[in-house]
Backbone and ligand atoms as CSV (ligand in chain L), in Angstrom:
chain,resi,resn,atom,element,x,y,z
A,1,UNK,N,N,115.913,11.099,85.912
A,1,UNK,CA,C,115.416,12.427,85.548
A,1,UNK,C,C,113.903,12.474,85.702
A,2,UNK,N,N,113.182,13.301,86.138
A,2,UNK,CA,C,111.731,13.355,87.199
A,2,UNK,C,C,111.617,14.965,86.836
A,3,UNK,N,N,110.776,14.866,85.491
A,3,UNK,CA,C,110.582,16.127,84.588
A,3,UNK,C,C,108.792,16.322,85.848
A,4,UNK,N,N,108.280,17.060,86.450
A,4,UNK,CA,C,106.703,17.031,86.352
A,4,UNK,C,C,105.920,17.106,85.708
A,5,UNK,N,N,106.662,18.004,84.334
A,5,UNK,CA,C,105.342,18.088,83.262
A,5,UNK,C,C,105.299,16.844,82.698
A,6,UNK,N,N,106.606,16.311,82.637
A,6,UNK,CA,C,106.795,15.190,81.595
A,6,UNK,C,C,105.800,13.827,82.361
A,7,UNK,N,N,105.801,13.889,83.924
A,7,UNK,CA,C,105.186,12.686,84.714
A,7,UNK,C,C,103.522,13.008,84.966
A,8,UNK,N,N,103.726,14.464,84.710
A,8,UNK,CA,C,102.094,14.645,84.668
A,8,UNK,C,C,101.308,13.970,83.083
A,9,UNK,N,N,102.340,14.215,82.213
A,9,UNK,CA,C,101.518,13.846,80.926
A,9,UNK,C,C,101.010,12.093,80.724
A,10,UNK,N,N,102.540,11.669,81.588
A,10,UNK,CA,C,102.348,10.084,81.769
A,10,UNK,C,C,101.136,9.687,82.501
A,11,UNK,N,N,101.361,10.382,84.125
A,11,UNK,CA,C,99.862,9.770,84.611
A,11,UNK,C,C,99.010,10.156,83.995
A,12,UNK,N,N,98.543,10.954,83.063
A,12,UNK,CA,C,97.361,11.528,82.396
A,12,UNK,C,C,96.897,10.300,81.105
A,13,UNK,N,N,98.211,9.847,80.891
A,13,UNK,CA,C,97.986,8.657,79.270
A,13,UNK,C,C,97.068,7.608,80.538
A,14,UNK,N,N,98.115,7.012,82.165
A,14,UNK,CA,C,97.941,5.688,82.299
A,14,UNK,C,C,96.143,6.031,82.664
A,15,UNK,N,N,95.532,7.038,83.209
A,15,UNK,CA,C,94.409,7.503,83.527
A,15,UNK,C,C,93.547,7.077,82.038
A,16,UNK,N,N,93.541,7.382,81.178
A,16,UNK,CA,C,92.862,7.237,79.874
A,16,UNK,C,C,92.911,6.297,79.365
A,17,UNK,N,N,94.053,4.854,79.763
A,17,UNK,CA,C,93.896,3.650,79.136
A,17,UNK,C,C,93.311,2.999,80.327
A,18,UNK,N,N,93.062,3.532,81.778
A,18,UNK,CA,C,92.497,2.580,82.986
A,18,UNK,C,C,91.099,3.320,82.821
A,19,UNK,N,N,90.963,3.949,82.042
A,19,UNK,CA,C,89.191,4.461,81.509
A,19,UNK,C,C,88.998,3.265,80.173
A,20,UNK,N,N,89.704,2.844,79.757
A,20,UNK,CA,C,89.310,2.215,78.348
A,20,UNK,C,C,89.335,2.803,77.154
A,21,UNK,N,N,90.057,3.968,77.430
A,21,UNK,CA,C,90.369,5.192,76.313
A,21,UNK,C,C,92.316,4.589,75.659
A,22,UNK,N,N,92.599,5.750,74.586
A,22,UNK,CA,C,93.594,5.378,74.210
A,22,UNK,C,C,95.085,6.089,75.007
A,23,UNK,N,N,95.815,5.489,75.357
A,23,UNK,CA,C,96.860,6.294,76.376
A,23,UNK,C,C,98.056,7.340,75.567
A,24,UNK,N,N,97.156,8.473,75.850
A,24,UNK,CA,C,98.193,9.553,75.171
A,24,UNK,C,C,97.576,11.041,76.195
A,25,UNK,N,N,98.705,11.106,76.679
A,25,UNK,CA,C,98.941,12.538,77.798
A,25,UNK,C,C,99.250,13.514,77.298
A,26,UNK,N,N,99.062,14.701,77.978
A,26,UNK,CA,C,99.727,15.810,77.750
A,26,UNK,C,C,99.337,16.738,78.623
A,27,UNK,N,N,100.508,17.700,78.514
A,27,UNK,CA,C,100.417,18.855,80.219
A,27,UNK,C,C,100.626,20.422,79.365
A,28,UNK,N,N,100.724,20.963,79.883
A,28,UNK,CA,C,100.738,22.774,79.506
A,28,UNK,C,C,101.744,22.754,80.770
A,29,UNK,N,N,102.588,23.585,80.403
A,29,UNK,CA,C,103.674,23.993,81.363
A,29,UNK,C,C,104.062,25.473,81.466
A,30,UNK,N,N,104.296,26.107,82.433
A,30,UNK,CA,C,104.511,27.435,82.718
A,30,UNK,C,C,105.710,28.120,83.674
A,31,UNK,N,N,106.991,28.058,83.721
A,31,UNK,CA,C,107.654,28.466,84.987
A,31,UNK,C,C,107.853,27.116,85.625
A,32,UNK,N,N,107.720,26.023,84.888
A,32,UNK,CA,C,107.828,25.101,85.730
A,32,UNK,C,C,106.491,24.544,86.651
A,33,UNK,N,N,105.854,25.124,86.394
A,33,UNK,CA,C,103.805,25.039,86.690
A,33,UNK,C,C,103.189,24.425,86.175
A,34,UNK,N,N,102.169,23.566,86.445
A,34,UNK,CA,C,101.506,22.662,85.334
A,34,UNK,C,C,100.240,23.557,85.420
A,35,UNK,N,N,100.044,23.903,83.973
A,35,UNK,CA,C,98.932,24.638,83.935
A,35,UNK,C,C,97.564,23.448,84.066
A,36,UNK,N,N,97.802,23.112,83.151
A,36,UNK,CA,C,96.250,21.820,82.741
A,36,UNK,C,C,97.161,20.756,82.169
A,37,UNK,N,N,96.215,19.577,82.561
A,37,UNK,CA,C,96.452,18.228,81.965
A,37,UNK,C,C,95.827,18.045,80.721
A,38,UNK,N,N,96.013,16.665,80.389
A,38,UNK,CA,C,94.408,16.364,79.471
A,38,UNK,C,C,95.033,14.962,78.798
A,39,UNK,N,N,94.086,14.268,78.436
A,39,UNK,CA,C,94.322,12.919,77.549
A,39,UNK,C,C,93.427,12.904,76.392
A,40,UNK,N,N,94.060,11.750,75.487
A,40,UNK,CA,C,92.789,11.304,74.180
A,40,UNK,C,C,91.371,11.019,74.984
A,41,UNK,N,N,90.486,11.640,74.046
A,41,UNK,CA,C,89.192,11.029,74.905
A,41,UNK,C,C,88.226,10.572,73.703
A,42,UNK,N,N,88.736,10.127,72.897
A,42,UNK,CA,C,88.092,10.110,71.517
A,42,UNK,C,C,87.218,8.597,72.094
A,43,UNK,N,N,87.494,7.911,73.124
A,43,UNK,CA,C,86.710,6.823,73.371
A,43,UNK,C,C,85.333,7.195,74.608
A,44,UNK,N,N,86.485,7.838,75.356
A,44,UNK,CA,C,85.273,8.306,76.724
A,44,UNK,C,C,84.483,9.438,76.357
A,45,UNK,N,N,84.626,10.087,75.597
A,45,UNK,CA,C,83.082,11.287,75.004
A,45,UNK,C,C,83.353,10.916,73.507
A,46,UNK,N,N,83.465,10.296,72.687
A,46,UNK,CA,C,83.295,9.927,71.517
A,46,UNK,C,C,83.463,11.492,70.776
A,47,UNK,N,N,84.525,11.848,71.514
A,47,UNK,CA,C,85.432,13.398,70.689
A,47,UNK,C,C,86.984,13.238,69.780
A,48,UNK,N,N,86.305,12.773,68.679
A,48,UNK,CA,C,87.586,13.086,67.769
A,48,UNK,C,C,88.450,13.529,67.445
A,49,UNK,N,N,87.865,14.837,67.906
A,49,UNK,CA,C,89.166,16.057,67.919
A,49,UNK,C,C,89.811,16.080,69.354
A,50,UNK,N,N,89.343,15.278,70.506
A,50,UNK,CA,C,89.801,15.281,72.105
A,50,UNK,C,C,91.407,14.474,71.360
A,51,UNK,N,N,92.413,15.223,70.976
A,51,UNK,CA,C,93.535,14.060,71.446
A,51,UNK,C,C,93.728,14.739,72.432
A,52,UNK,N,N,95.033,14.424,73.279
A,52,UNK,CA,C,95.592,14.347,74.337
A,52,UNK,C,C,96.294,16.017,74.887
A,53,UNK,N,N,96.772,16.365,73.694
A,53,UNK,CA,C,97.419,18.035,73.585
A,53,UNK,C,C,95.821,18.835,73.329
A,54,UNK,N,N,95.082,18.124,72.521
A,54,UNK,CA,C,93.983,19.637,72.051
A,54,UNK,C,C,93.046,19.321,73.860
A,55,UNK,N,N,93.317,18.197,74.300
A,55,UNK,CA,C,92.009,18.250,75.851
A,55,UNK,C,C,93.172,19.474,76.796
A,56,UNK,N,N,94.217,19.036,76.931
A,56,UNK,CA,C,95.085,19.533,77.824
A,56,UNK,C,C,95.329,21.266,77.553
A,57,UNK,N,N,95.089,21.719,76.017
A,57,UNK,CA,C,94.835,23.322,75.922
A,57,UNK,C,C,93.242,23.255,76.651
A,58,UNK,N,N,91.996,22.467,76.077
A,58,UNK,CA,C,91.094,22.887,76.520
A,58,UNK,C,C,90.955,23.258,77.867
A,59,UNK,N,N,91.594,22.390,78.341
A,59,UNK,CA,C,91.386,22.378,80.507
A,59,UNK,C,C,92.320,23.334,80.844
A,60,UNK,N,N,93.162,24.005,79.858
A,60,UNK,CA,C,94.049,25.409,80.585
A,60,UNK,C,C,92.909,26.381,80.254
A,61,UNK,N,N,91.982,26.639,79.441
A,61,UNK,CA,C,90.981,27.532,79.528
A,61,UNK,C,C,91.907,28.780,78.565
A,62,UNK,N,N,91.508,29.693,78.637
A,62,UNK,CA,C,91.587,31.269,78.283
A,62,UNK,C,C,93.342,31.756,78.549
A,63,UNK,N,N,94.252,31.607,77.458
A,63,UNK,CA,C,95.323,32.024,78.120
A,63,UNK,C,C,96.396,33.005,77.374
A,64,UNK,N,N,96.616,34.149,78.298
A,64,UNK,CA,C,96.779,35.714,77.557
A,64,UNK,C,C,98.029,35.468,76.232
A,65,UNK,N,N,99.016,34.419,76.919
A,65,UNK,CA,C,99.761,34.130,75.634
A,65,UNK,C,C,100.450,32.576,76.420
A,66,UNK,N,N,101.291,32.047,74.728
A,66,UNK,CA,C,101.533,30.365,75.258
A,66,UNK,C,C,103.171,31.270,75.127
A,67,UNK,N,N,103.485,31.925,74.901
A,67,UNK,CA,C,105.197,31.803,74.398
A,67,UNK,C,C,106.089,31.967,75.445
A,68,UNK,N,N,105.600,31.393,76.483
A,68,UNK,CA,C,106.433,31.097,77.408
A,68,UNK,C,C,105.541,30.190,78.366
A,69,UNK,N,N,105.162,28.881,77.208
A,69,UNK,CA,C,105.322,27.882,77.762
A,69,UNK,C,C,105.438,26.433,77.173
A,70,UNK,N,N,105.078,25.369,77.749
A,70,UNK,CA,C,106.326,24.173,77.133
A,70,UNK,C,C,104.764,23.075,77.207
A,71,UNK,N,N,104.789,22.432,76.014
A,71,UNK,CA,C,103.859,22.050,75.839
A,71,UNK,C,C,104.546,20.011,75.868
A,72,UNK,N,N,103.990,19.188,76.831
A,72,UNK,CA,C,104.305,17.533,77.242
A,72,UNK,C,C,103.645,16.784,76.495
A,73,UNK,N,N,103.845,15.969,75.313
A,73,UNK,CA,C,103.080,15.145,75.455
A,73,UNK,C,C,103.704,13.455,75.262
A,74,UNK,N,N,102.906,12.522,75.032
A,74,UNK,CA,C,103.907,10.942,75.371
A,74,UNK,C,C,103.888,10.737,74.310
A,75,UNK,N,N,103.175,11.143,73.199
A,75,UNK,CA,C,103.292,11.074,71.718
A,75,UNK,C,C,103.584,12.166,70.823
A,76,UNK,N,N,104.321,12.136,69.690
A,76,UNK,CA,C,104.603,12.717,69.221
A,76,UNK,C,C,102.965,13.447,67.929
A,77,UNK,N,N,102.691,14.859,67.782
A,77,UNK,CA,C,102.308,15.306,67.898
A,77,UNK,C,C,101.426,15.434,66.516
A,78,UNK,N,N,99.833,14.721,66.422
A,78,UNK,CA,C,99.396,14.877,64.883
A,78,UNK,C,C,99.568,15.801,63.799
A,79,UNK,N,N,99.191,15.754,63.123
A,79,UNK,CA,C,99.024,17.094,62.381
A,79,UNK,C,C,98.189,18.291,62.653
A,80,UNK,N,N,96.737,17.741,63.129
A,80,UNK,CA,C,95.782,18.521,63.953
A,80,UNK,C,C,96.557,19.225,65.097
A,81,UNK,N,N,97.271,18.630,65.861
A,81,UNK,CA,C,97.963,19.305,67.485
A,81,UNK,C,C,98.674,19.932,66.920
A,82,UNK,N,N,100.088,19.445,65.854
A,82,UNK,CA,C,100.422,20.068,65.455
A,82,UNK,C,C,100.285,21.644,64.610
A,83,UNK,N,N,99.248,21.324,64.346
A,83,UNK,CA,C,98.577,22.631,63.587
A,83,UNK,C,C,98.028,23.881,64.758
A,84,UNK,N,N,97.538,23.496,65.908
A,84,UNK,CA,C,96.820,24.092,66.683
A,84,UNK,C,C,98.535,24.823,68.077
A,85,UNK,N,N,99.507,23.639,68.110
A,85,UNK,CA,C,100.719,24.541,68.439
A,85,UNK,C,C,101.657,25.167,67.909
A,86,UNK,N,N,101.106,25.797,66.477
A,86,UNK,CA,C,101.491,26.245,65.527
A,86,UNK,C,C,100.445,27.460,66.061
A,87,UNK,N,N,99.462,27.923,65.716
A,87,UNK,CA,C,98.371,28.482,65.817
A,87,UNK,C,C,98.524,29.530,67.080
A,88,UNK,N,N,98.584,28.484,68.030
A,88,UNK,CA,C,98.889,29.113,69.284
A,88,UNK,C,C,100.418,29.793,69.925
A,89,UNK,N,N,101.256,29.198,69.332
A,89,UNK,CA,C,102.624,30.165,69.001
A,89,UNK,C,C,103.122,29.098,70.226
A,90,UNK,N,N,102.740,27.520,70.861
A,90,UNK,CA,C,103.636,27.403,71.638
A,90,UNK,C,C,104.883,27.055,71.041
A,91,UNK,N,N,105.876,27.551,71.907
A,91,UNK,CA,C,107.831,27.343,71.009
A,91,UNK,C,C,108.578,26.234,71.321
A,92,UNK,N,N,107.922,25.418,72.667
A,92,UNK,CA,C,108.709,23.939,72.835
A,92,UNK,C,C,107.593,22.767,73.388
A,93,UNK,N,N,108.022,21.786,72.295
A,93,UNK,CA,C,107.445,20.549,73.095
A,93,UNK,C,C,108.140,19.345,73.116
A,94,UNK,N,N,107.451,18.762,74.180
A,94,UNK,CA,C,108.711,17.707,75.336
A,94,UNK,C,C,107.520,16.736,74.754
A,95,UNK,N,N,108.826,15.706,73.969
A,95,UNK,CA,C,107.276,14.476,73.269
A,95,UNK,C,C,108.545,13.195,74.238
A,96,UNK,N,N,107.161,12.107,74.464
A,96,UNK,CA,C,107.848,10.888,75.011
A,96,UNK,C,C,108.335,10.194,73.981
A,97,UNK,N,N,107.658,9.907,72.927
A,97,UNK,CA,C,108.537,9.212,71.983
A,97,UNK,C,C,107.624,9.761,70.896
A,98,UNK,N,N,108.697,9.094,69.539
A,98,UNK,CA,C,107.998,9.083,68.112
A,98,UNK,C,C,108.378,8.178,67.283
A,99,UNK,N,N,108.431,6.458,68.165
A,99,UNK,CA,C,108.639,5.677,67.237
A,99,UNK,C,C,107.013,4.853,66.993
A,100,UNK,N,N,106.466,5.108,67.389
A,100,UNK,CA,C,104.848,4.400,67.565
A,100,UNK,C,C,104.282,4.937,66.459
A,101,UNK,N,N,104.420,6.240,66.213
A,101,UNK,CA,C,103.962,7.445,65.281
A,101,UNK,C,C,105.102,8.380,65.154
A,102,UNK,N,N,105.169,8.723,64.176
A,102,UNK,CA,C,106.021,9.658,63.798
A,102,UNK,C,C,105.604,10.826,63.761
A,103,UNK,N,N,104.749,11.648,63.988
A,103,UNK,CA,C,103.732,12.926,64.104
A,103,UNK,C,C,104.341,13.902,62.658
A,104,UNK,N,N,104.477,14.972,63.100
A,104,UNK,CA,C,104.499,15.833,62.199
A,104,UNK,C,C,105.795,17.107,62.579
A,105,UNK,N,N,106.769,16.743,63.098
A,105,UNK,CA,C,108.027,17.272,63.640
A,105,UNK,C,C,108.588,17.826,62.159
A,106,UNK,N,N,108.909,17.813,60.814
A,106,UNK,CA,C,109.501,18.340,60.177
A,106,UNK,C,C,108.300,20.134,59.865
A,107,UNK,N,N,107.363,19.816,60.130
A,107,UNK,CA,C,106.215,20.909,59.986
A,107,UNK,C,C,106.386,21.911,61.135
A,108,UNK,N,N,106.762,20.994,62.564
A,108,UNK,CA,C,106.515,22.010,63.778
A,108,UNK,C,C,108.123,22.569,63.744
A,109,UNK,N,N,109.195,22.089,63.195
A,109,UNK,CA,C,110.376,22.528,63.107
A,109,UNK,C,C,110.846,23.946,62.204
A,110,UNK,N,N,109.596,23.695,60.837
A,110,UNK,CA,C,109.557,25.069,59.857
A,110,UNK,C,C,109.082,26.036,60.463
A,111,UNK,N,N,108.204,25.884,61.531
A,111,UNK,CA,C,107.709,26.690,62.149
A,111,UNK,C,C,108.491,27.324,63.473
A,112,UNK,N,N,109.986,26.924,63.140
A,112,UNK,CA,C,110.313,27.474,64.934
A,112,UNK,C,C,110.223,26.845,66.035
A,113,UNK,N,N,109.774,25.706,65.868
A,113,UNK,CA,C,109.171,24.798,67.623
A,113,UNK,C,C,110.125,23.715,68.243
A,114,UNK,N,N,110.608,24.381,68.788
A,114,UNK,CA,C,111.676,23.540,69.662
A,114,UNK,C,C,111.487,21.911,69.677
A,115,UNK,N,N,111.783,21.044,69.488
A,115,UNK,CA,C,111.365,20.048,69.865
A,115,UNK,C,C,112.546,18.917,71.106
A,116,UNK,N,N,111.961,18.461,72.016
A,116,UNK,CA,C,112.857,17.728,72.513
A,116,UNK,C,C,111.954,16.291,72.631
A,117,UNK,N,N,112.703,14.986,72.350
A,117,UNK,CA,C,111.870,13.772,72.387
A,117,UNK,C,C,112.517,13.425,73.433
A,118,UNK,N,N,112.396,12.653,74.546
A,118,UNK,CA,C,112.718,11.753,75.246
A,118,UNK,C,C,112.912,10.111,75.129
A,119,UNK,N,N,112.335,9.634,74.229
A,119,UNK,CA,C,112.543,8.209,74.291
A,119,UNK,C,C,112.333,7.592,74.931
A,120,UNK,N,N,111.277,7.850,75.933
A,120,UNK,CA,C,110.485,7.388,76.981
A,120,UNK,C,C,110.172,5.528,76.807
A,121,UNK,N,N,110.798,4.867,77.732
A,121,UNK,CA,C,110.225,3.769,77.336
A,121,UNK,C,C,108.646,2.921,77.941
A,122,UNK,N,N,108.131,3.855,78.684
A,122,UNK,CA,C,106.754,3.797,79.430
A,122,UNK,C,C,106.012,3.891,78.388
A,123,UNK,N,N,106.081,5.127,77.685
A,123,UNK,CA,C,105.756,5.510,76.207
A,123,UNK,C,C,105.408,4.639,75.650
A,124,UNK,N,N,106.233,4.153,74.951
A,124,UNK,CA,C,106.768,3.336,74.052
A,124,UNK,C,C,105.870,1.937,74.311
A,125,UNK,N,N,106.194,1.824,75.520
A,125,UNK,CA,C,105.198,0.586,75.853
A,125,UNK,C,C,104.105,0.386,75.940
A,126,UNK,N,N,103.436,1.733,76.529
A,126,UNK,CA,C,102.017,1.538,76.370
A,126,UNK,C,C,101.202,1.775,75.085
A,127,UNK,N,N,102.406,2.701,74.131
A,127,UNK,CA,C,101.597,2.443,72.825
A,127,UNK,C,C,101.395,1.254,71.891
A,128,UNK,N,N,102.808,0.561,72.017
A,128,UNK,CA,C,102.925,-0.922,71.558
A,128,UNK,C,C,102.272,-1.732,71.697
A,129,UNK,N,N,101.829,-1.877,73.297
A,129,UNK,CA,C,100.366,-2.760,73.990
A,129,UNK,C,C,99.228,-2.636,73.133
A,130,UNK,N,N,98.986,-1.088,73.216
A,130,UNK,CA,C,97.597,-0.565,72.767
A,130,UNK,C,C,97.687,-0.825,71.158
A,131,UNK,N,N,98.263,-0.321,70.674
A,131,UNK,CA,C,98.309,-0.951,69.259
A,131,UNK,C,C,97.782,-1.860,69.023
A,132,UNK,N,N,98.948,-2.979,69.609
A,132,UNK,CA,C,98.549,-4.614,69.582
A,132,UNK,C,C,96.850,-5.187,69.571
A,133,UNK,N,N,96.814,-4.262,70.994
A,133,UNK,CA,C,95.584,-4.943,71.715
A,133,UNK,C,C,94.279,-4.330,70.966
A,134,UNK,N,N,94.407,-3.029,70.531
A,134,UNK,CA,C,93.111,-2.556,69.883
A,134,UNK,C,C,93.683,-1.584,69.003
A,135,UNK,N,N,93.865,-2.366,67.302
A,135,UNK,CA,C,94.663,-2.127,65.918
A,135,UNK,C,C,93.351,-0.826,65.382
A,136,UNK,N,N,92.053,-1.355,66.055
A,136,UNK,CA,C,91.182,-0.652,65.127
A,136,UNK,C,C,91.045,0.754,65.385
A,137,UNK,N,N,90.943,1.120,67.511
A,137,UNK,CA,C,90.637,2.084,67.843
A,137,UNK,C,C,91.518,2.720,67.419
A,138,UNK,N,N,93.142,2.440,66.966
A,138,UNK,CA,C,94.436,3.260,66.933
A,138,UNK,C,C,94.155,3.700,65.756
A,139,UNK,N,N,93.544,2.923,64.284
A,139,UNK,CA,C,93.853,3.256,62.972
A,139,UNK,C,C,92.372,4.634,63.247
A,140,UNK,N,N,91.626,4.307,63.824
A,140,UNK,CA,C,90.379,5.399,64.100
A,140,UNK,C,C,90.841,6.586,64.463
A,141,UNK,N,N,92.127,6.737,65.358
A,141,UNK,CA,C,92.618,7.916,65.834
A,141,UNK,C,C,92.864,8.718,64.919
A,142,UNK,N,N,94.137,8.143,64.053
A,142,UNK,CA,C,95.228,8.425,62.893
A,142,UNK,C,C,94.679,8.861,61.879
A,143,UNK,N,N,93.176,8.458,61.769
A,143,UNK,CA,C,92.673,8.293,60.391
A,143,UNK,C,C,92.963,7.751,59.426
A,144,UNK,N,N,93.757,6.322,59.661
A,144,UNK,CA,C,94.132,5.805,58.447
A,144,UNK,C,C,93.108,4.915,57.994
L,1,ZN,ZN,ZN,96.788,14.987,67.792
């Protein structure tokens, strides 16, 4: 199965961990269109609020409405993203996994938001690595 939004969000994570950033993708989808990409960049511009879903609204720019479109990402979705595809009224998102993090799916569910996980095991792997390999930058993300 060869989703594009879903492979755009992937190359977008492996792009951000071959920067030295943390690998988490995400795409804007439209008709089957990739509107904008975007990744965490909380390492490469030292932007906190850059995760992976809030860069990927930023780089779609100005847009007349989201409710008909499908929001990718390889992680399941903070509370911040979560809050902001709440905000923005998008109604489905395609997460790669949510065993790395568990995001905030019982919140985006009260709200109406479709959710579909994949179980991605690319996912899965590159968060496990990254974890492993750098415990501190991950707990920096999370805010724990
Ligand atoms: Zn987030």
């Amino acid at each position: 199965m060869m989703d594009p939004g879903f492979e755009a969000a992937v190359e977008a994570a492996r792009k951000s961990l071959r920067e030295g950033g943390i690998p988490i993708g995400a795409a804007l989808v439209r008709d089957g269109e990739i509107v904008a990409t975007g990744h965490n960049e909380r390492v490469q511009q030292s932007d906190p609020i850059a995760h992976g879903e809030m860069s990927a609204l930023r780089a779609a720019g100005r847009q007349k409405t989201y409710r008909d479109t499908t929001l990718y990402t390889t992680l399941a979705p903070c509370a911040m993203c979560t809050g902001t595809i709440i905000q923005f009224k998008i109604p489905r998102v395609v997460v790669g996994e949510a065993e790395t993090f568990e995001g905030e799916f019982d919140l985006l569910r009260s709200r109406g938001v479709e959710i579909t996980v994949l179980d991605d095991p690319r996912c899965k792997e590159m968060m496990t690595s990254f974890q492993h390999e750098h415990p501190e930058l991950w707990a920096e993300d999370i805010a724990e």
